[in-house]
N, C-alpha and C positions, 0 to 999 in steps of 0.2 A: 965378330963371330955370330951367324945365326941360331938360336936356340926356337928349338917348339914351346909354345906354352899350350897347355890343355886346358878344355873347358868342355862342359855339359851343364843344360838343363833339361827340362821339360815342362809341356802345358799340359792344361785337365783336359783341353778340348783342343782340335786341328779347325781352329778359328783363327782366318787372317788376322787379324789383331791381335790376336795374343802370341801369333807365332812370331810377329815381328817384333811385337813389346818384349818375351823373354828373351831371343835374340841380342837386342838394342842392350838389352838388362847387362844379359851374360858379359857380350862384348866391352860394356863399360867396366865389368868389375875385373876383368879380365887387364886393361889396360890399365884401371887404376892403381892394381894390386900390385903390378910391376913395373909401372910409371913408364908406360909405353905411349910415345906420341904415333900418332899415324904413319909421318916420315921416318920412324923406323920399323916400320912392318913389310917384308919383304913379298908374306903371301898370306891369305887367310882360307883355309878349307871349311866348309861346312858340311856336316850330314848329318840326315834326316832319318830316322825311322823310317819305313814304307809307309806307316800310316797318318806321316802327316805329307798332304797333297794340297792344304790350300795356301802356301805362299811360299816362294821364292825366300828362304831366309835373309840371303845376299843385301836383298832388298834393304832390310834393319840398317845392317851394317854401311852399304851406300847412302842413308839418309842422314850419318851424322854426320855431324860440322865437322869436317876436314877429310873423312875418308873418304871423299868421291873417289880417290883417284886410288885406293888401295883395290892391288889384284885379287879380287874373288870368287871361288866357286865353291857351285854345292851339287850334291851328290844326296844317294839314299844309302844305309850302312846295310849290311847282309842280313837278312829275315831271320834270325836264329828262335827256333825254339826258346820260347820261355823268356826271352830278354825282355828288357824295359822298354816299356811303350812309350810312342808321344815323345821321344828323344831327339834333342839336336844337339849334337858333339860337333867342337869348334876346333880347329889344330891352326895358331897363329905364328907363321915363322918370322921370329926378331932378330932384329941385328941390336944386340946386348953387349957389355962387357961382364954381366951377370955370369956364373957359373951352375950349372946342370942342377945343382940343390939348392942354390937361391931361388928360384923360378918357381912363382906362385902358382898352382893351376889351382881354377875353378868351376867348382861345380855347386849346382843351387837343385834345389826344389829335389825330386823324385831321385834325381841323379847322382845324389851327396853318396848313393848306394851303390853307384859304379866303382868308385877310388876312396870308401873311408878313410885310408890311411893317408888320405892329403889333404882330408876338409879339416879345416881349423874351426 
């Protein structure tokens, strides 16, 4: 069965390095949390804030060891009044035997304030 796992963080500054370091971060605790290999990740979404413009997050994600070959894209999330800045939200579809409430989702830094009720 494919399940979504969710994920967000964000950086202080829209600095290619840092967008790909928290990226890299996210993604690993995201796979570690739910003991996800690459060869079961069906798709990964990324999005961006509008206001982060200087990297390709995707990027992160294709530089570790083994995901070259994992399908990714990213996108920018809708400009809303008042939202959280400097945000990159991840949506990873798995192929699991996991059920709908096992499924760790993660979020780090700024973004713990999008879903308190799943940061452990």
């Amino acid at each position: 069965m494919i399940r979504g796992v969710r994920g967000a963080t964000t950086v202080e500054a829209d600095i290619n390095e840092e967008v790909l370091q928290e990226t890299a971060r996210l993604v690993q605790e995201m796979a570690n949390a739910n003991n996800i290999s690459p060869e079961d990740i069906a798709s990964v979404i990324i999005s961006t804030t509008p206001d982060i413009t200087s990297a390709f997050p995707a990027r992160a994600v294709r530089s570790l060891s083994g995901w070259t070959y994992v399908p990714v894209m990213c996108t920018h999330e809708m400009n809303v009044p008042n939202g959280l800045e400097k945000c990159i939200r991840l949506l990873m579809h798995v192929n699991t035997v996991k059920g709908q409430q096992e499924i760790q989702h993660i979020y780090l830094n700024n973004a713990v304030q999008l879903r308190p009720d799943l940061v452990k």
